[in-house]
N, C-alpha and C positions, 0 to 999 in steps of 0.2 A: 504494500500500500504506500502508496504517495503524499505527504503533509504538503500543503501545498498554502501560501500566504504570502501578503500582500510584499514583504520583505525580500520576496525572492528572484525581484528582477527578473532582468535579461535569462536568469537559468532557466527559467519556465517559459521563455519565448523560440525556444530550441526547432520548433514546429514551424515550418514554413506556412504562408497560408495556400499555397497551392496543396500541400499535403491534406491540410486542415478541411479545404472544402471537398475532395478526392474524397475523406476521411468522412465525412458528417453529410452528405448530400442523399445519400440511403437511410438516415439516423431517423428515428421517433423519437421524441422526449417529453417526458412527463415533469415538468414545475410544481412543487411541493411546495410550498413554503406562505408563512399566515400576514407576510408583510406585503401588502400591494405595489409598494414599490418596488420591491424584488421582483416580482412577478411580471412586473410589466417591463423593467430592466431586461430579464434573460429572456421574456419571448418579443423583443426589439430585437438583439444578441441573435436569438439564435433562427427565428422563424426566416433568416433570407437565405440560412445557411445550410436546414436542416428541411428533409421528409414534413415532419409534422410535426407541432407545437403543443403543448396544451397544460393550463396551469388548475392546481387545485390549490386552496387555502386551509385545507387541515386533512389528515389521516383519510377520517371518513369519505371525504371529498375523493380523495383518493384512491380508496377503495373499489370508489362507485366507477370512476374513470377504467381503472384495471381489469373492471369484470364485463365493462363495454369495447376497450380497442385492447390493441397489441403495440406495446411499448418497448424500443430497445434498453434504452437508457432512463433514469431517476434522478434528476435533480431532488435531492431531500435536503429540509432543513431538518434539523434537529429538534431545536428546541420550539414547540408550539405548543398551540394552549390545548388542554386537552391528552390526547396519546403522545407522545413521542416520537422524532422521525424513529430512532432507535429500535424501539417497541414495538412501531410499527411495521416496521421492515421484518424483523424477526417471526411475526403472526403473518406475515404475507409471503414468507421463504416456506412457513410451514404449511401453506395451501397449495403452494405451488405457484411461483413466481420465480421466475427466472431471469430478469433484463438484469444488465449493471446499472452500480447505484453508485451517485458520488454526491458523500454528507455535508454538506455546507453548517458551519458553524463558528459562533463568534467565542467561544470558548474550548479552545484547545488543552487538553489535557490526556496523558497517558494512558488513564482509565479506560476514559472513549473511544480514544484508537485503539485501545484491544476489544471492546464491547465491536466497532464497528467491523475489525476484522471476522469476528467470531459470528455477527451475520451475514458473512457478505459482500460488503460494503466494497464496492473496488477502489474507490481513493477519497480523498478526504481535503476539503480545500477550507481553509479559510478567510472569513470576512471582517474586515472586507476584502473585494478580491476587485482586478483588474479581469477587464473582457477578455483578455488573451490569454486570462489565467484559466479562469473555468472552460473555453474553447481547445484549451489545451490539454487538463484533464479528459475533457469529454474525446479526445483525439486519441490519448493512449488509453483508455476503457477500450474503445472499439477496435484499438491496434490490438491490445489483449487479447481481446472476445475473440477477433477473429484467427490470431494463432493459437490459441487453442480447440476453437474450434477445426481448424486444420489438422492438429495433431489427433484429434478423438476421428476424424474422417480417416487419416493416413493409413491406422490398421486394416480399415478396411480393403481401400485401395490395393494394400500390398499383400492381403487375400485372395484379389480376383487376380485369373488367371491374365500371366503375362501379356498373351495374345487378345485377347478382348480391352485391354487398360490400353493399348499404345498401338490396333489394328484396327482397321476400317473395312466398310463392306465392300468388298472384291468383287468380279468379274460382271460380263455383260450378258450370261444367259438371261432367255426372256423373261422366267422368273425370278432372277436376282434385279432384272430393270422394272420389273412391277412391282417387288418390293420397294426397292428406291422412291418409286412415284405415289407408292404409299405412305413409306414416313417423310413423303415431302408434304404429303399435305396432313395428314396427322399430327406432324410439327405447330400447326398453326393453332390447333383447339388444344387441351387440357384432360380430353377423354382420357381415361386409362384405357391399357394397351396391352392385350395379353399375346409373348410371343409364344408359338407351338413348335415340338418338333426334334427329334432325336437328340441328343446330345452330342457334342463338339457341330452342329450343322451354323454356331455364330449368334446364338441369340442376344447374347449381352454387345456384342461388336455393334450388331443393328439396334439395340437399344441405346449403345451409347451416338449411333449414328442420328436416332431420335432427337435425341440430347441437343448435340450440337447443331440440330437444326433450325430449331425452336429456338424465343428468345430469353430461354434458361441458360445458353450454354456458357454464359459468363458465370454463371453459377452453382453450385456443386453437383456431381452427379456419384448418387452413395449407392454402391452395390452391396446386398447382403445375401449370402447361403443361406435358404432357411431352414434347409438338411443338416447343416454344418456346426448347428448349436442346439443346444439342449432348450427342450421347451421353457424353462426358466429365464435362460441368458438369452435367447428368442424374444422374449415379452418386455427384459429389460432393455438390452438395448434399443430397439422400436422405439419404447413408448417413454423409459425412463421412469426413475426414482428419486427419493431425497428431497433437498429442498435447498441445492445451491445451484449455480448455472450448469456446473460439469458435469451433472447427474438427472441433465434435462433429459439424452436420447437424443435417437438418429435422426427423428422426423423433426424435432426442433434445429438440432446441427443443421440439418440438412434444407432449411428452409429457405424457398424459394427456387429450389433445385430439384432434381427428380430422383426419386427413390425405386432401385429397381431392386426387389423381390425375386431372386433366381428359388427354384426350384418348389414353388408353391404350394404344391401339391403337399409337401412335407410338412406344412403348417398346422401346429396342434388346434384343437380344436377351440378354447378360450382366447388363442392368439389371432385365430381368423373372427371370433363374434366382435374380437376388440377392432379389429384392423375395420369390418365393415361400417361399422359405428362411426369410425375415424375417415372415412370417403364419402360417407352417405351427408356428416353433418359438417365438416371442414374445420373439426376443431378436435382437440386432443385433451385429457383428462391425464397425468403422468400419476403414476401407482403412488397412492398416499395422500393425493393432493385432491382438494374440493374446487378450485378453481380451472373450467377449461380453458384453454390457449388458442385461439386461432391458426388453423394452419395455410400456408402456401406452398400446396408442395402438389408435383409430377408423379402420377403412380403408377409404372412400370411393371409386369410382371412377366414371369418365363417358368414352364415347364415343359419335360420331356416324359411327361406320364399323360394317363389320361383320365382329364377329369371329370368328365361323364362315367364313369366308370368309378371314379372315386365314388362320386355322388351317390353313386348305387347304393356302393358299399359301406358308407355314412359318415366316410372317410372327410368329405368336403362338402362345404356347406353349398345348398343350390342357389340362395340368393348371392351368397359373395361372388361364385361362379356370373352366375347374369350383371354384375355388378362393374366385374374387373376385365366382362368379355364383349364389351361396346363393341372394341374394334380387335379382332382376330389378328395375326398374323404368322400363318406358319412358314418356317422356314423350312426348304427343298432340302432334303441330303444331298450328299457330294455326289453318288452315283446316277441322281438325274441332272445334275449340273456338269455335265464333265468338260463343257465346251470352256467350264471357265480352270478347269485345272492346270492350265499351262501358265496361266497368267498367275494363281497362286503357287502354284510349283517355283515359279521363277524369284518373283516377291521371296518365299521362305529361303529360298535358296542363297539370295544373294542379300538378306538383313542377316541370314544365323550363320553364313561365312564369315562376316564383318561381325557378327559378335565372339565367335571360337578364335578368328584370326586365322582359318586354313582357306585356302584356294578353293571357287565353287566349282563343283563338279557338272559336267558338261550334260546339260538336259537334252540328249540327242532325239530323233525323231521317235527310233524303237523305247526309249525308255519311256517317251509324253503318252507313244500308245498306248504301249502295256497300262499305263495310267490308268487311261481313257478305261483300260478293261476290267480293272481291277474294285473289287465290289466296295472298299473303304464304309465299313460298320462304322468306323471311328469318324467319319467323314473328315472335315476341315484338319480335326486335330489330328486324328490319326497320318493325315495327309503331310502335315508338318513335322511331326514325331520321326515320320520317314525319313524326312530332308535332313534331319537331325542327326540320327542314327546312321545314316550312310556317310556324312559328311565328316563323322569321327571315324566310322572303317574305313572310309578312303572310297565305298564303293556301294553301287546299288543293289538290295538283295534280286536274287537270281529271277524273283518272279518279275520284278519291272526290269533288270537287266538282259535279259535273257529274250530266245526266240520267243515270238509272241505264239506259233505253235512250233510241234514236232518238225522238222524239214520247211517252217515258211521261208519263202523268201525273203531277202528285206525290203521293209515295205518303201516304193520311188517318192510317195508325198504323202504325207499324213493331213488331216483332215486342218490342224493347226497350222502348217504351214502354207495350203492351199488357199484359206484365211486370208492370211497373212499377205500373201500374193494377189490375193483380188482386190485388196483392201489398198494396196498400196498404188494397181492399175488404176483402180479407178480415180484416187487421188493426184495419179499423175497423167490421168484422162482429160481434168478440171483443173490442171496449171497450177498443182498443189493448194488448192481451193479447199479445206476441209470441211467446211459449213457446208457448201454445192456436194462433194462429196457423201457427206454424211445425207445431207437430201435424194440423191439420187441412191442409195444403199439401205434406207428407209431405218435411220439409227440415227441417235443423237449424235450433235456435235462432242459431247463429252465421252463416248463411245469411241468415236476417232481419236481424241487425244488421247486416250486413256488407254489404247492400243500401240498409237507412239511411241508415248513416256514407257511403256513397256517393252516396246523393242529397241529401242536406241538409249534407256538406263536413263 
C-alpha cells in the first residue's frame, strides 16, 4: 500500500498524463465521501478523464449505488457520519465486492493503515491532496488490478495446448472457408457458440479465431479444461470465493473478454445449473457473497462428445444445451479436409524446424500423398505430432514415406501440385492480377495470397 500526501511533490507526479488517461479512460469510479465539496472537486477531476463518475454522501448511499452498477474503483472517505468508510468497506468485501479502493483521509495514523490493509484497501492518500495526487493513485490501483489480473489468466494460458494459444485457422477446403464466413459474422453478435467435433480437429484455434474477430480481441480471451479439474476447483475458479479482488474468478478476471469452456460435456452437474443462471441473467453471485456482479463476458464452448446423448443419459442438462447451442459449429476432421494438409504439413514443418533448430525435411510429392491417404484419428494434432517425431529421426515413418502401394509407380503430379500449377496459370493468365484471378477461379482474394505466402515462405 501507498501513503500518499500533500508533502510528496514531484515523487507522486512520476505518471505521465498520457499514461494517466491510456490508464483511467476504461475506469468506473465511485465518490464516497459526506463533504460536497469533495465530491464535486473529484467528479470535475475525474468525469473528463474516466468511463463513468458517480458520487454518494454516506455508506448507505453507497451501498444503494453498488447493488445498481458495476464499479472498478472506490474513492472512500473515511471518516463520515454514521458507518465508517472502514466498516464499510469490510461488510461490503464480505458480500462480495471486488473493485479497488483508495481511502482518503485527513488523519493518518499506523492503526488505519493496517485496519485499511487488512480490508483491502489498495492505497491510501491523504488530504488534503493535489489533482495529480489522487489521479495518480487511481493510475497505479489499475496498473495493479490489471497485472494481477494477468498473472491469475497466465496459468491458464500456459495450460492450453501450444498449438491453439499461438495457431490460427489453416487451409482453404470448402469447409474450413464456411467456417471462416461463419465466425466472420458470429464475431459481430454476443451469441454463444458451441464448437462440435473430434478432438485435435482445432476447436479452441477457431474459437480463438472468434476472438480476434470481434471487438473483444483487445481483451482477454481465458480458456479453461472443464475435464481437467475437479468438480470443486471447476466451481471455484469460474465463479470465485472470499471476499478480496484475487478471489473474484475467471469470469470477473476475465471480463469483457471471452471465456471459452473446452470440453463441456464434463461439467458436473451444480456447475452447469450455476453457469446457466450466469448466461440467462448476465450477472454473477461469487460463492459466499449476497451481492451479484454484472457481467461482460463472451461464452465460448467446445466439445468432442455428444451431447444429445448426454442429455439422454442425465449427464447434461437440456436447457443449458438449447442455451449455449444458438449457433453450432462443427469442425470437419482432417481426413475430409485433406486438400488443406499440404498447406498445414508445410506451416508444422517449417515453425517446429525453427523451434528444434534441425533442417526441415523435404515434403516430396509421395510423402503429401501418402498424407492425403492416411486416415489421421488424431487429425490436426496427430498431423503435427508426425512432423514432430520424424523431424527428431531425421525421417518419415515408412507409411507416408514409403510406396503409396505394392509395385506403384511414382506418382508424375499429385493433386497438390496440379493446384498449384493452375493456380499460378491462371495468375499469370491476368498479368499477375490476383483479385481478377481469384474472380475468374471463383475463391477469394485471401485464398490467392494465402497460397502464395505458402509457396514462396
Amino acid at each position: 500500500m501507498n501513503i500518499v500526501s500533500s508533502s510528496d511533490g514531484d515523487a507522486s507526479e512520476d505518471v505521465t498524463q498520457l499514461s494517466r488517461d491510456r490508464g483511467m479512460r476504461y475506469v468506473s469510479v465511485l465518490v464516497v465521501d459526506d463533504e460536497p465539496g469533495m465530491r464535486n472537486y473529484l467528479l470535475r477531476t475525474l468525469e473528463p478523464r474516466c468511463k463513468k463518475v458517480m458520487t454518494a454522501a454516506s455508506a448507505e448511499d453507497a451501498s444503494l449505488l453498488l447493488d445498481a452498477h458495476h464499479f472498478d474503483l472506490v474513492l472512500l472517505d473515511n471518516v463520515m457520519p454514521g458507518q465508517s468508510g472502514l466498516d464499510w468497506l469490510k461488510d461490503q468485501r464480505r458480500v462480495g465486492f471486488f473493485a479497488e479502493v483508495v481511502l482518503m483521509t485527513a488523519y493518518a495514523d499506523l492503526e488505519t493503515a493496517i485496519q485499511a490493509m487488512r480490508v483491502g484497501a489498495s492505497d491510501f492518500v491523504l488530504k488534503p491532496f493535489r489533482s495529480n495526487q489522487i489521479l495518480n493513485a487511481i493510475t497505479r490501483c489499475m496498473t495493479e488490478r490489471h497485472l494481477r489480473r494477468e498473472n491469475f489468466l497466465l496459468k491458464y494460458e500456459l495450460q492450453s495446448d501450444s498449438l491453439a494459444a499461438r495457431g490460427r485457422l489453416l487451409g482453404t477446403s470448402p469447409r474450413i472457408e464456411n467456417i471462416r464466413k461463419m465466425l466472420e459474422r458470429a464475431a459481430a453478435v454476443q451469441t454463444p457458440i458451441l464448437f462440435t467435433g473430434e478432438s485435435g480437429t482445432g476447436k479452441e484455434i477457431a474459437a480463438r479465431t472468434l476472438h480476434a474477430l470481434s471487438d473483444r480481441a483487445d481483451r482477454p480471451f481465458v480458456p479453461i479444461n472443464c475435464g481437467a479439474l475437479s468438480h470443486e476447483q471447476l466451481a471455484t475458479d469460474l465463479f470465485g470465493k472470499g471476499d478480496r479482488p484475487d478471489d473474484s474468478g475467471l469470469m470477473v478476471h476475465a471480463s469483457g473478454g471471452t471465456l471459452f469452456l473446452d470440453e463441456v460435456a464434463e461439467m458436473p452437474g451444480p456447475v452447469q445449473a450455476a453457469l446457466l443462471r450466469v448466461i440467462e441473467d448476465g450477472r454473477l453471485r461469487p460463492e459466499g457473497a449476497t451481492r451479484e456482479l454484472p457481467l461482460n463476458l463472451r461464452f465460448v464452448f467446445a466439445t468432442n462428445g455428444d451431447l444429445k446423448m448426454a442429455i439422454d443419459e442425465g449427464r447434461f442438462r437440456a436447457d443449458l444445451y438449447h442455451r449455449i447451442n444458438v449457433i453450432g459449429i462443427e469442425m470437419p476432421p482432417l481426413r475430409e479436409r485433406v486438400g488443406d494438409i499440404p498447406e498445414l504439413a508445410e506451416l508444422f514443418m517449417s515453425k517446429i524446424s525453427r523451434q528444434l533448430g534441425i533442417d526441415p525435411l523435404p515434403l516430396t510429392e509421395r510423402v503429401l500423398l501418402n498424407m492425403a491417404r492416411y486416415d489421421w484419428q488424431g487429425n490436426v494434432r496427430e498431423l503435427r505430432n508426425v512432423i514432430e517425431r520424424s523431424l527428431i529421426l531425421g525421417e518419415f515413418p515408412p507409411e507416408f514415406a514409403g510406396p503409396t502401394e505394392e509395385g506403384e509407380a511414382e506418382p508424375v503430379e499429385s493433386l497438390h501440385a496440379m493446384e498449384r500449377r493452375h493456380i499460378l496459370s491462371v495468375v499469370e493468365a491476368c498479368g499477375g492480377n490476383r483479385a481478377e484471378a481469384a474472380r475468374r477461379l471463383g475463391v477469394s482474394r485471401r485464398t490467392i495470397d494465402r497460397k502464395f505466402s505458402m509457396w514462396h515462405g
